[in-house]
C-alpha positions in Angstrom: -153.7 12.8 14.3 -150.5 10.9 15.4 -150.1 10.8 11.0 -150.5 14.4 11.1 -148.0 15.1 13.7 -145.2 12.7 11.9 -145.5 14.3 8.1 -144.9 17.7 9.8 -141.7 16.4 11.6 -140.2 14.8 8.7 -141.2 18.1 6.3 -139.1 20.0 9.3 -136.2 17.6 8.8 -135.7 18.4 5.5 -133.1 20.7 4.3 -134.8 23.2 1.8 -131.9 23.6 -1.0 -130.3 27.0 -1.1 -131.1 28.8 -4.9 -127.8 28.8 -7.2 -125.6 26.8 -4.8 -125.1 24.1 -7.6 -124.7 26.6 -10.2 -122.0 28.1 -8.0 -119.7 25.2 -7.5 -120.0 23.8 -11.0 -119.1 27.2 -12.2 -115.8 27.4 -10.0 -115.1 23.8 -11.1 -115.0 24.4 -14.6 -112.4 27.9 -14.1 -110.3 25.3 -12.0 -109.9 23.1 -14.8 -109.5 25.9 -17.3 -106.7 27.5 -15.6 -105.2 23.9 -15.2 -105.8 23.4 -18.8 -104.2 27.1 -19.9 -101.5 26.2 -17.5 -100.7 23.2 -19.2 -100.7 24.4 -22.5 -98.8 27.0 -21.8 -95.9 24.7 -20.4 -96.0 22.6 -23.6 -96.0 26.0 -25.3 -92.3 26.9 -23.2 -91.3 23.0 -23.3 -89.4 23.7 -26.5 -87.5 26.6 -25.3 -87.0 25.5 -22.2 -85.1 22.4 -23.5 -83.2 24.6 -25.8 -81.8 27.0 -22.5 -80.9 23.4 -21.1 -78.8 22.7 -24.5 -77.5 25.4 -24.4 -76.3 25.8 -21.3 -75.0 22.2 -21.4 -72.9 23.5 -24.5 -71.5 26.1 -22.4 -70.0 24.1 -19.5 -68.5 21.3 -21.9 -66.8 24.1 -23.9 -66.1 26.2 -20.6 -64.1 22.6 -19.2 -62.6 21.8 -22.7 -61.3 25.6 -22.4 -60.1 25.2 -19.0 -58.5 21.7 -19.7 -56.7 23.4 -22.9 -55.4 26.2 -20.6 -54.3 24.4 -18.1 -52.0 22.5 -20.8 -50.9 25.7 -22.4 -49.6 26.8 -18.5 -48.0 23.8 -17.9 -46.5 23.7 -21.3 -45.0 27.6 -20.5 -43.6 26.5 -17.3 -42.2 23.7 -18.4 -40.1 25.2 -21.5 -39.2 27.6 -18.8 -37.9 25.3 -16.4 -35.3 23.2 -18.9 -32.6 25.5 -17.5 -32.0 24.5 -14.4 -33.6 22.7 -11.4 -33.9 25.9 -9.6 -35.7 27.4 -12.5 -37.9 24.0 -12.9 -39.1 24.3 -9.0 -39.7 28.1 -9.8 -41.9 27.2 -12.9 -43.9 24.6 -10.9 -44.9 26.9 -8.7 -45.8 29.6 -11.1 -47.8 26.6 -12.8 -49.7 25.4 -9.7 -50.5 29.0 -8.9 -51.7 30.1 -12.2 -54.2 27.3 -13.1 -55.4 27.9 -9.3 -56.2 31.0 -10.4 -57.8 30.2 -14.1 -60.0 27.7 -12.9 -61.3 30.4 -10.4 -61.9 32.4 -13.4 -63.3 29.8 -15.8 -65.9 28.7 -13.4 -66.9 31.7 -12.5 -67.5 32.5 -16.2 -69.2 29.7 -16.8 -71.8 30.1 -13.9 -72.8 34.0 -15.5 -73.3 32.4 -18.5 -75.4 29.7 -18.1 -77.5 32.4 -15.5 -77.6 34.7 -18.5 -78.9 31.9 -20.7 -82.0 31.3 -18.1 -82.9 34.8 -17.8 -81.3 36.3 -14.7 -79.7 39.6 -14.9 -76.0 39.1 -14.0 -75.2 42.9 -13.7 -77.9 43.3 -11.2 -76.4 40.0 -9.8 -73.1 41.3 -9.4 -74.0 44.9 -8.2 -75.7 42.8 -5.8 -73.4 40.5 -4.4 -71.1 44.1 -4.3 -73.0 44.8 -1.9 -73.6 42.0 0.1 -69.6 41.1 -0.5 -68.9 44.2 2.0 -71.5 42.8 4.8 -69.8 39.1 4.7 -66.2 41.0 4.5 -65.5 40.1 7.9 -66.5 37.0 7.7 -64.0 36.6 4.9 -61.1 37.8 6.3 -59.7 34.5 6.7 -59.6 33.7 2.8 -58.9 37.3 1.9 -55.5 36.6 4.4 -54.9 33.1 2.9 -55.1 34.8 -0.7 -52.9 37.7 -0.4 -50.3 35.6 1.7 -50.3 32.8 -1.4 -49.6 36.1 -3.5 -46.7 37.5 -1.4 -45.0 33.8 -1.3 -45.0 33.5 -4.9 -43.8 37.1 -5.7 -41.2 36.7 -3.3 -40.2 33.5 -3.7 -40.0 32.1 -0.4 -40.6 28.7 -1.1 -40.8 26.4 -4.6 -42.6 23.1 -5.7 -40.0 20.7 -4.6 -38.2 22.6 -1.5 -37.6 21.0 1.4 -39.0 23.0 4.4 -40.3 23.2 7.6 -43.4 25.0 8.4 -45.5 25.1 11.4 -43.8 22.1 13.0 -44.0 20.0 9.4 -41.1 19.2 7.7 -41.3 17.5 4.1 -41.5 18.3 0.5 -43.4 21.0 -1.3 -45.9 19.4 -3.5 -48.4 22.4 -4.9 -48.6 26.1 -3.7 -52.1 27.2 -4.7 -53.6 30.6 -4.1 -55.0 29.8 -1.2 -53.3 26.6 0.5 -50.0 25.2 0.4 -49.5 21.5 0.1 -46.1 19.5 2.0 -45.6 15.8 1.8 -43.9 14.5 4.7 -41.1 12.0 5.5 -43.9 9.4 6.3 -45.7 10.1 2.9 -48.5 11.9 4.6 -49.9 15.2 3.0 -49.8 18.1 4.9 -52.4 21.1 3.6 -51.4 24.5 5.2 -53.1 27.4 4.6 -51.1 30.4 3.3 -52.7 33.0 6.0 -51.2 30.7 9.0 -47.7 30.2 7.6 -45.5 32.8 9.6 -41.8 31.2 9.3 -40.4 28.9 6.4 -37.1 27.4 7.3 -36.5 26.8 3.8 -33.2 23.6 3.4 -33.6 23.6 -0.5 -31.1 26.8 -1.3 -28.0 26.6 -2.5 -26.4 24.1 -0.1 -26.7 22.1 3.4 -25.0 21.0 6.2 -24.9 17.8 8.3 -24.1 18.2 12.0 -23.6 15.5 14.0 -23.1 15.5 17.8 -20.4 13.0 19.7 -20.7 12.5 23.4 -17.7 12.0 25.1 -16.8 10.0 28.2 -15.0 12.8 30.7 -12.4 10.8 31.7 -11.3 10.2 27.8 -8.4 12.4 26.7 -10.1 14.8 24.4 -7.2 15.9 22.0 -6.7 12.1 21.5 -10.8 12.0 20.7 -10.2 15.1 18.3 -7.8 13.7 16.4 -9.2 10.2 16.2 -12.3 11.7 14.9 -10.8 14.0 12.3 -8.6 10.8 11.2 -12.0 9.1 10.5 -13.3 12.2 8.5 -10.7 12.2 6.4 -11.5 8.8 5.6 -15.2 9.2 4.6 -14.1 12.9 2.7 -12.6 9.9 0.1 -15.3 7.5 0.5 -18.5 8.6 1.2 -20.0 9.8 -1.8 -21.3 13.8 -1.5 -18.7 14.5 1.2 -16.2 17.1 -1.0 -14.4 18.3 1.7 -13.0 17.4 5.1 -15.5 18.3 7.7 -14.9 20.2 10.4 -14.5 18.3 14.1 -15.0 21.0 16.7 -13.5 20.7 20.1 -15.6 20.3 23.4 -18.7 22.6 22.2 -20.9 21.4 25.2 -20.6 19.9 28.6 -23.2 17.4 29.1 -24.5 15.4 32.8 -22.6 12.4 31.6 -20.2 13.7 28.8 -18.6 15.9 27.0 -19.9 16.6 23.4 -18.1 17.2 20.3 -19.3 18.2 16.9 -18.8 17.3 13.6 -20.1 19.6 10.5 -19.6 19.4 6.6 -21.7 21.3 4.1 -23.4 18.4 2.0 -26.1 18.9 -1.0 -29.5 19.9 -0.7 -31.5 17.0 0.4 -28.2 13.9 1.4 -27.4 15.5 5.2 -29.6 12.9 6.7 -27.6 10.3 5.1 -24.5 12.0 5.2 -25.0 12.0 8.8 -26.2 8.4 9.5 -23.1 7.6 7.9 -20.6 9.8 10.0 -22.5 8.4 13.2 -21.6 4.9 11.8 -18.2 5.5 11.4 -17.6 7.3 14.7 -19.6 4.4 16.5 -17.5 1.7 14.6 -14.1 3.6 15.2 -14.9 3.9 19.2 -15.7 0.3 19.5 -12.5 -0.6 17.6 -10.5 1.4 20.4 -12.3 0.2 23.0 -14.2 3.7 24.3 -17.3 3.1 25.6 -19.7 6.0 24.9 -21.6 7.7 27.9 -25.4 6.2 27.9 -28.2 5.9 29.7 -28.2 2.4 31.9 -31.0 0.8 33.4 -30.5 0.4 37.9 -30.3 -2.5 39.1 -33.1 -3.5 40.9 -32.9 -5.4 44.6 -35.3 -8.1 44.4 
């Protein structure tokens, strides 16, 4: 009986196997590794023409930068046989260079992109109409580069500034370097560069046209006689009017322009070229300093109290 009772339990056990089950996963087994298979072969199939797109759009970016390379030559070529005249026309031709080529690469690379998308099937019109449209939803988030743009156009037309000026904007003086489409580039007097963009520039004090002027500032002891000063100091310019090269004419010594806490202040001004009233200036202080020590007047200046310990 117990025999019995343990074949029954073990016949209960066992799972009865479920008709077609095996029949079922073999089947979807084989249509996984056809459609692998047909996927496969259908990737060897494309491999060819796939490589081809890839050559071809290879082509089309080394001739799009040999293009952009030969243009860029041809505009600095243009501006350069227009800037022989003079160094006003040179600046002027620089600028129109640095400009220009901004603006050709822009064009180039864009070019180049819609090609080589053309090339792997996408539809650049549809692309374009598209970015039309999205273009107006991120307008306002391009206003900024819409402003830098425009004011890069207006500076060039106008002629505010050239490659080469000297000019302060925004609190940096220096050179101009490159005036782009977008930025404007200065290199200051400690060799830094300075990249401004063209939407933020509001005033250029431009030093580069036509001619400068070095100003120079004397403080005066009160108790001095000041026609005797005057004259002393216009003695002295006439001296460095015949030695100090870029000085062509006398300057100009101007009486008591200002009264200061501890002196009187005169001025000295002489126009000088574009680029020499810093050294101009050193030099005028030199003299003035040199001339006041050789008659014994002791300029007004700052002294250190004494302290009681």
């Amino acid at each position: 009986m117990l025999d019995t009772f343990i074949l029954t339990a073990s016949r209960k056990a066992t799972p009865t196997p479920i008709p077609g089950v095996g029949a079922q996963v073999a089947s979807d087994l084989k249509d996984t590794v056809s459609s692998a298979a047909e996927s496969a072969g259908n990737l060897l199939d494309r491999f060819p023409q796939v490589i081809s797109r890839l050559l071809i759009a290879g082509a089309v970016l080394i001739v799009g930068l040999i293009v952009l390379k030969i243009g860029k030559l041809i505009i600095a070529g243009f501006a350069r046989r227009n800037g022989k005249k003079n160094p006003v026309a040179a600046r002027r031709s620089e600028t129109f260079r640095s400009i220009i080529s901004s603006v050709f690469s822009y064009i180039m690379f864009f070019i180049i992109a819609a090609l080589i998308l053309h090339f792997f099937g996408v539809d650049v019109t549809s692309l374009l109409a598209a970015a039309g449209v999205v273009g107006i939803a991120i307008a306002f988030g391009a206003q900024t580069l819409v402003k830098d743009i425009l004011s890069g156009l207006f500076i060039w037309s106008e002629r505010s500034m050239t490659v080469g000026d000297l000019v302060s904007i925004n609190g940096v003086d220096g050179t101009v370097e490159s005036i782009t489409i977008r930025t404007t580039s200065i290199r200051n007097y400690n060799g830094n560069v300075c990249i401004i963009p063209n939407g933020d520039i509001r005033t250029i004090s431009n030093m580069s046209r036509n001619f400068k002027r070095a100003i120079v500032n004397v403080p005066c002891p009160y108790e001095a006689n000041q026609e005797y000063l005057v004259a002393m100091v216009r003695e002295e310019m006439e001296k460095a009017a015949r030695e100090v090269d870029g000085i062509n004419t006398v300057p100009d010594v101007m009486s008591i322009v200002a009264f200061d806490k501890n002196s009187v202040r005169l001025q000295v001004a002489v126009v000088c070229p574009v680029g020499e009233h810093w050294r101009i200036e050193r030099e005028i202080r030199t003299r003035i300093k040199a001339r006041f020590d050789q008659e014994g007047i002791i300029m007004p200046h700052y002294s250190v109290p004494e302290s009681d310990d």
